[in-house]
N, C-alpha and C positions, 0 to 999 in steps of 0.2 A: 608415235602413237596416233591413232585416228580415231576422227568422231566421224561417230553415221551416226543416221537417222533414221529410225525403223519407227515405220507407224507415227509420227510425228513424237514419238519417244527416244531419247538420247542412246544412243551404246558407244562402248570405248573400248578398240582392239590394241593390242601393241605390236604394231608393225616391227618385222624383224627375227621375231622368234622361230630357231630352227625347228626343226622336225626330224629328230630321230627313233626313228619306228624303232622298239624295244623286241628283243630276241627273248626265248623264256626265261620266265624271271629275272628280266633286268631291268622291268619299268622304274625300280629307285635308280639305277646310275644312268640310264639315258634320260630321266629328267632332269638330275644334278647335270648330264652332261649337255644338256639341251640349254638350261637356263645359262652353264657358265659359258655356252657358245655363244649367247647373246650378249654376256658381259665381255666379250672379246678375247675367249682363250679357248685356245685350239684344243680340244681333250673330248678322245673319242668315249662311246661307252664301257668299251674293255678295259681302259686305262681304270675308271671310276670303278668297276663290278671290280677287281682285284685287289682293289684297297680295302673295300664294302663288303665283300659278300660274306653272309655269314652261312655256310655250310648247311647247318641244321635246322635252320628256318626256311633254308631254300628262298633266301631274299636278301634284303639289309635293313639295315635298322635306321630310324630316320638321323639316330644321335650320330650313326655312324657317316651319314651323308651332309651332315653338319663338319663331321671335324674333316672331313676330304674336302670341302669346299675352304674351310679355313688354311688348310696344310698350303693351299694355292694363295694363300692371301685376300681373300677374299670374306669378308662380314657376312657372318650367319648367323640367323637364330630360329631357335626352336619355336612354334610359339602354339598357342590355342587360339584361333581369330572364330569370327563369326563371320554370315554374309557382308553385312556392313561392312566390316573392316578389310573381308577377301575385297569387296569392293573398290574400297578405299586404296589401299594398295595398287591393283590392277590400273587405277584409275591413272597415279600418278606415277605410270610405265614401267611398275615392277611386276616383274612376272610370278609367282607363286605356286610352288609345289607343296601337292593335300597329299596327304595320305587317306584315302578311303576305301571302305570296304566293301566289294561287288559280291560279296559270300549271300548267303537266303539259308532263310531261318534258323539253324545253330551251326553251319558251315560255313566258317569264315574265311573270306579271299581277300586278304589285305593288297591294295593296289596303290601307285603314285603314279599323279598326273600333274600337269603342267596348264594352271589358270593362267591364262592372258589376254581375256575381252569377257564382257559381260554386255549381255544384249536385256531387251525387258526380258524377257520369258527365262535366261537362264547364264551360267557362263558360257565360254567359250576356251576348249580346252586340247592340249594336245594328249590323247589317251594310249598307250598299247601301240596298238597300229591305227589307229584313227587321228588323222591330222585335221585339226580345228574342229574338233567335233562339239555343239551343242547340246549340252546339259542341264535341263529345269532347275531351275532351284529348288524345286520341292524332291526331286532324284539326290542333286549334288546333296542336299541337307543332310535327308533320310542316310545316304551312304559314311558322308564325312563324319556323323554325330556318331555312328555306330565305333569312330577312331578316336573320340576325344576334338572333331575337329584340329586337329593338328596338322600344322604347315610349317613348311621351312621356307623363309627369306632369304636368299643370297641379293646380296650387295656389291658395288666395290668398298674396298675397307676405306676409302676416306670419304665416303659420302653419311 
Protein backbone atom coordinates (compact mmCIF):
# COMPACT_ATOMS: atom_id res chain seq x y z
CA UNK A 1 0.00 0.00 0.00
CA UNK A 2 1.16 3.64 -0.60
CA UNK A 3 0.58 6.99 0.79
CA UNK A 4 0.63 10.07 -1.60
CA UNK A 5 0.13 13.31 -1.14
CA UNK A 6 -2.12 15.19 -3.35
CA UNK A 7 -2.68 18.72 -2.60
CA UNK A 8 -1.21 18.39 0.97
CA UNK A 9 -4.24 15.91 1.49
CA UNK A 10 -3.56 12.20 2.24
CA UNK A 11 -4.70 9.33 -0.52
CA UNK A 12 -4.01 5.54 -0.20
CA UNK A 13 -3.47 3.31 -3.44
CA UNK A 14 -2.84 -0.49 -2.87
CA UNK A 15 0.04 -1.28 -4.86
CA UNK A 16 -0.30 -4.71 -6.51
CA UNK A 17 -3.61 -4.90 -7.76
CA UNK A 18 -3.78 -6.66 -11.26
CA UNK A 19 -5.65 -5.44 -14.25
CA UNK A 20 -7.81 -7.48 -16.10
CA UNK A 21 -9.65 -5.67 -18.80
CA UNK A 22 -13.15 -7.51 -18.78
CA UNK A 23 -14.52 -9.03 -22.14
CA UNK A 24 -18.62 -8.61 -22.56
CA UNK A 25 -20.20 -9.04 -19.60
CA UNK A 26 -17.65 -10.35 -17.39
CA UNK A 27 -16.87 -7.45 -15.34
CA UNK A 28 -18.28 -9.72 -12.15
CA UNK A 29 -15.59 -12.51 -12.69
CA UNK A 30 -12.62 -10.51 -13.86
CA UNK A 31 -13.04 -8.47 -10.64
CA UNK A 32 -13.37 -11.66 -8.43
CA UNK A 33 -10.53 -12.70 -10.77
CA UNK A 34 -8.54 -9.51 -10.39
CA UNK A 35 -8.90 -9.34 -6.49
CA UNK A 36 -8.15 -13.13 -5.97
CA UNK A 37 -4.91 -12.53 -8.21
CA UNK A 38 -3.94 -10.17 -5.63
CA UNK A 39 -4.53 -12.49 -2.82
CA UNK A 40 -2.11 -14.91 -4.68
CA UNK A 41 -4.06 -17.47 -6.80
CA UNK A 42 -3.57 -17.90 -10.36
CA UNK A 43 -7.39 -18.02 -11.82
CA UNK A 44 -8.14 -16.44 -15.08
CA UNK A 45 -11.55 -14.76 -15.78
CA UNK A 46 -13.00 -17.80 -17.87
CA UNK A 47 -12.24 -20.05 -15.18
CA UNK A 48 -14.57 -17.58 -12.56
CA UNK A 49 -17.55 -16.53 -15.71
CA UNK A 50 -18.14 -20.65 -15.97
CA UNK A 51 -18.84 -21.08 -12.48
CA UNK A 52 -20.89 -17.57 -12.40
CA UNK A 53 -22.44 -16.87 -15.14
CA UNK A 54 -25.88 -16.66 -15.02
CA UNK A 55 -27.35 -17.02 -18.67
CA UNK A 56 -30.46 -14.97 -18.39
CA UNK A 57 -29.20 -11.93 -16.65
CA UNK A 58 -26.43 -12.03 -19.08
CA UNK A 59 -24.03 -11.42 -15.85
CA UNK A 60 -23.60 -12.98 -12.41
CA UNK A 61 -24.86 -12.35 -9.36
CA UNK A 62 -22.85 -10.93 -6.56
CA UNK A 63 -23.95 -14.12 -4.16
CA UNK A 64 -22.72 -15.99 -6.85
CA UNK A 65 -19.15 -14.47 -6.98
CA UNK A 66 -19.24 -14.81 -3.11
CA UNK A 67 -19.46 -18.56 -3.09
CA UNK A 68 -16.68 -18.98 -6.17
CA UNK A 69 -14.41 -17.16 -4.02
CA UNK A 70 -15.23 -19.37 -0.95
CA UNK A 71 -15.20 -22.81 -3.14
CA UNK A 72 -11.10 -21.42 -3.40
CA UNK A 73 -10.92 -21.01 0.30
CA UNK A 74 -10.90 -17.99 0.58
CA UNK A 75 -13.44 -15.34 3.23
CA UNK A 76 -16.19 -13.66 1.62
CA UNK A 77 -18.80 -11.58 2.33
CA UNK A 78 -21.62 -9.88 1.05
CA UNK A 79 -21.99 -6.65 2.67
CA UNK A 80 -23.78 -2.90 2.30
CA UNK A 81 -20.71 -0.40 3.32
CA UNK A 82 -20.78 3.17 2.83
CA UNK A 83 -17.95 5.65 1.72
CA UNK A 84 -16.53 5.65 5.06
CA UNK A 85 -16.24 2.09 5.41
CA UNK A 86 -15.30 1.50 1.26
CA UNK A 87 -12.81 3.82 2.79
CA UNK A 88 -11.86 2.11 5.71
CA UNK A 89 -11.28 -1.07 4.14
CA UNK A 90 -9.20 0.20 1.00
CA UNK A 91 -7.24 1.95 3.66
CA UNK A 92 -6.13 -1.08 5.34
CA UNK A 93 -4.95 -2.84 1.85
CA UNK A 94 -8.07 -4.53 0.96
CA UNK A 95 -9.25 -4.13 -2.28
CA UNK A 96 -13.05 -3.96 -2.73
CA UNK A 97 -15.54 -4.96 -5.50
CA UNK A 98 -19.10 -2.45 -5.68
CA UNK A 99 -21.51 -3.42 -7.65
CA UNK A 100 -22.78 -0.27 -9.36
CA UNK A 101 -25.12 0.76 -11.76
CA UNK A 102 -23.96 2.89 -15.01
CA UNK A 103 -27.73 2.60 -16.47
CA UNK A 104 -29.68 6.49 -16.81
CA UNK A 105 -32.87 7.07 -15.97
CA UNK A 106 -35.12 3.65 -15.96
CA UNK A 107 -32.43 1.64 -17.93
CA UNK A 108 -30.48 -0.08 -15.71
CA UNK A 109 -26.74 -1.40 -16.42
CA UNK A 110 -25.53 -3.15 -13.46
CA UNK A 111 -21.65 -3.20 -13.56
CA UNK A 112 -18.58 -4.56 -10.89
CA UNK A 113 -15.55 -2.72 -10.36
CA UNK A 114 -12.55 -3.15 -8.51
CA UNK A 115 -11.89 -0.09 -5.43
CA UNK A 116 -8.36 -0.01 -4.41
CA UNK A 117 -7.12 3.75 -3.68
CA UNK A 118 -9.05 6.73 -2.78
CA UNK A 119 -7.69 10.14 -3.52
CA UNK A 120 -9.52 13.61 -1.93
CA UNK A 121 -11.74 14.03 -4.95
CA UNK A 122 -12.74 10.34 -5.35
CA UNK A 123 -11.75 6.40 -5.44
CA UNK A 124 -9.57 4.97 -7.51
CA UNK A 125 -10.71 1.93 -9.51
CA UNK A 126 -10.07 -0.73 -11.92
CA UNK A 127 -13.47 -0.39 -14.30
CA UNK A 128 -14.34 -2.47 -17.64
CA UNK A 129 -11.40 -1.65 -19.55
CA UNK A 130 -10.24 1.30 -17.69
CA UNK A 131 -7.25 0.55 -15.53
CA UNK A 132 -7.00 2.77 -12.19
CA UNK A 133 -9.44 4.91 -13.32
CA UNK A 134 -10.66 7.89 -10.98
CA UNK A 135 -14.21 8.25 -9.68
CA UNK A 136 -15.83 11.29 -7.69
CA UNK A 137 -17.47 10.29 -5.00
CA UNK A 138 -20.34 12.05 -5.78
CA UNK A 139 -20.43 9.63 -9.28
CA UNK A 140 -19.29 6.50 -7.21
CA UNK A 141 -22.31 7.34 -4.69
CA UNK A 142 -24.93 8.37 -7.17
CA UNK A 143 -24.19 4.90 -9.14
CA UNK A 144 -23.39 2.34 -6.09
CA UNK A 145 -26.80 3.66 -3.99
CA UNK A 146 -28.89 3.08 -7.12
CA UNK A 147 -27.44 -1.04 -6.05
CA UNK A 148 -27.93 -1.07 -2.39
CA UNK A 149 -24.29 0.01 -2.21
CA UNK A 150 -23.27 -3.55 -2.17
CA UNK A 151 -19.70 -4.84 -2.01
CA UNK A 152 -17.99 -8.01 -1.91
CA UNK A 153 -14.84 -8.53 0.48
CA UNK A 154 -12.66 -11.26 -0.35
CA UNK A 155 -10.00 -12.12 2.28
CA UNK A 156 -7.69 -14.93 2.99
CA UNK A 157 -9.72 -17.34 5.07
CA UNK A 158 -7.42 -16.98 8.08
CA UNK A 159 -7.12 -13.31 8.51
Amino acid sequence: MKEQRTDARPAVVIQGVPFLPQEDDTCGPSSLATVLRFLGQDVSTAEILRETRTEGLKGTLITDLADAARRRGFAAEVADLDLSRLRERITVGVPVILLVDLGAWVWSRPHYLVAFGWIPEGVVAHSGREQGKEIPFSTLDAQWAKMGRLALVVRRADR
